[in-house]
N, C-alpha and C positions, 0 to 999 in steps of 0.2 A: 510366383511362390504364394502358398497359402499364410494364413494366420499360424499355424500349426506349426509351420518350418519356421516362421518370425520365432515364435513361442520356444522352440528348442532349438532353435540357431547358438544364444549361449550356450548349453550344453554341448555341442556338436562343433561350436570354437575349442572349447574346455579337452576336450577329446583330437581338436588335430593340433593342439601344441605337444600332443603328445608323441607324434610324428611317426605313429603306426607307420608301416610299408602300405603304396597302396595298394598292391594283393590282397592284404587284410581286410582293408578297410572296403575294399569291392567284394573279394570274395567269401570273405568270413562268414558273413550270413547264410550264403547258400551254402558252401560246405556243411557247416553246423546244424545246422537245419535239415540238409538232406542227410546226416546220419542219422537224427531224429526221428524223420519219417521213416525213412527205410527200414531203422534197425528197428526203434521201439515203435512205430507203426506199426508196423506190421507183425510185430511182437504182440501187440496190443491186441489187433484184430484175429490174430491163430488162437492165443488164448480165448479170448474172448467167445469164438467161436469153438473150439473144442471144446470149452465149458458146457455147452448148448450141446454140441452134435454129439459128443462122446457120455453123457447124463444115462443113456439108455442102454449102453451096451460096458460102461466103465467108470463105473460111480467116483470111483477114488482117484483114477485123472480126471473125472471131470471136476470135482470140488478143487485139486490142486491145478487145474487150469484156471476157474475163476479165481483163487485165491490171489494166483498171479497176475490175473487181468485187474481185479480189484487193487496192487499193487502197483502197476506202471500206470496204468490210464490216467492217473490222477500225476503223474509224474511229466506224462507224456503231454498234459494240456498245461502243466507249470511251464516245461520248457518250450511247449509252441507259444505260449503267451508272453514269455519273456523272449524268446525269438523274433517274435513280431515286432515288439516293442525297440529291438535292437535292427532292427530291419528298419523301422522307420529311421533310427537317430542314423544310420548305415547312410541312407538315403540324405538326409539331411548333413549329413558331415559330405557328403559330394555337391553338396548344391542342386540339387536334383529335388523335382515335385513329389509329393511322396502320395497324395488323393487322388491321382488320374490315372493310375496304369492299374491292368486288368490281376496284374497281381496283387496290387493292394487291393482290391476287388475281394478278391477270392480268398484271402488271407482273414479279412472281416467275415467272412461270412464262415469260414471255418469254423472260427472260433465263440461265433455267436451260434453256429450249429454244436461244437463242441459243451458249448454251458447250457445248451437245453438238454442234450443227453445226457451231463453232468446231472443235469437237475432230476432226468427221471429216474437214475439210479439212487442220488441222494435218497429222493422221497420213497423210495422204496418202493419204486414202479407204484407207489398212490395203492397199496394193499397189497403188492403183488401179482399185480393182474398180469395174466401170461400174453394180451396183445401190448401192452405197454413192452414186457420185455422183448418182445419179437420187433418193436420199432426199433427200440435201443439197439438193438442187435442191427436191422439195415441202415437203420440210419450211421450206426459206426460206421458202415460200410461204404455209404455214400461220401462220406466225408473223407475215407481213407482217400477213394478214387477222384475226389475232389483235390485233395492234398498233391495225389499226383499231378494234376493239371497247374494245379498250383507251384508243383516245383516246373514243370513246362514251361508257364509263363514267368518265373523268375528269371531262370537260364536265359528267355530270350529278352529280357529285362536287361540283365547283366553284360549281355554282350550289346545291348545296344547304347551303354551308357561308358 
């Protein structure tokens, strides 16, 4: 076990006197999260992209696409961030390493891909610059398909613990 699991072992005691079922406490995460992605992922990523594709032929869905997109996206990385974060304690309330398997992998890096595209939206694409937003724009997208893989290797996570 790392330092990490020492670190929130209390927490993760605190949490099985509470004597969830363990369906919960194994499956909860991925349930939860795979609504997450599926629903508001890809919620995220249609708006986000009708924003973009629809601007030239339907001005007034495309502003209430992004309206929308600007709406969830920021919703959508509150609740992968706090997913994650319950993912580990998930992991650490089974006794289980929470820095070696390729879904904690993929989960980091999600999310550290997530706050750079946060960032370029934040900054206002840095003037507006229309190749900033075209990154923004694949890069969601990479990340979505990432997300999938992501829940891939949770599944096979889940069933092998």
């Amino acid at each position: 076990m790392s330092n990490l699991n020492d670190l929130l072992e209390p927490l993760a005691a605190w949490f099985r006197t509470l004597n969830l079922p363990e369906p919960i406490t194994h499956w909860g995460h991925p349930v939860m999260m795979g609504i997450v992605v599926l629903v508001v992922g890809s919620y995220v990523v249609y708006t986000g992209w009708n924003g973009r594709l629809a601007q030239d032929t339907d001005k007034e869905a495309a502003a209430k696409s992004r309206t929308a997109h600007r709406t969830f996206a920021p919703l959508m990385f509150l609740f992968l961030a706090l997913g994650y974060t319950g993912g580990i304690l998930s992991l650490v309330m089974q006794r289980q390493p929470i820095l070696e398997s390729p879904h904690f992998v993929t989960g980091t890096i999600v999310l550290g891909l997530l706050a750079t595209n946060s960032t370029l939206s934040l900054a206002g694409f840095w003037g507006d610059k229309p190749g900033l937003r075209m990154a923004h724009a694949y890069l969601g997208t990479v990340i979505f398909a990432l997300l999938l893989v992501h829940a891939v290797l949770g599944i096979k996570l889940g069933l092998s613990i």
